[in-house]
C-alpha positions, 0 to 999 in steps of 0.5 A: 570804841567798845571797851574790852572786858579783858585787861591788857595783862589778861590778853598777854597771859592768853598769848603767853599761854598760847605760845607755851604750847596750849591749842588755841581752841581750848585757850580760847574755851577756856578765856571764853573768846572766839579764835578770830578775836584771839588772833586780832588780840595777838597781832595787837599785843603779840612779843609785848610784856605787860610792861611794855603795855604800860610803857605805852599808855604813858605816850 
């Protein structure tokens, strides 16, 4: 499986962002990623802290 060019705590800070209100086009423009991939990123790590991320790598 391809390795992803962003970090986990990257992806949450994106959703994060996302959720306080930014448009998701211009999080997208900003972080260089297609809206497809944001939406499989938040369905993936979407509520998660990065904590919670660490938390599961140890498992």
């Amino acid at each position: 499986m391809r390795q992803s060019r962003f970090t986990e705590a990257q992806i949450i800070g994106m959703i994060k962002e996302q959720e306080a209100g930014m448009p998701t086009a211009e999080v997208c423009r900003r972080h260089g990623l297609s809206p497809a991939t944001f939406y499989k990123f938040k369905a993936k790590y979407g509520g998660m802290s990065v904590s919670d991320t660490h938390r599961l790598k140890s498992l």
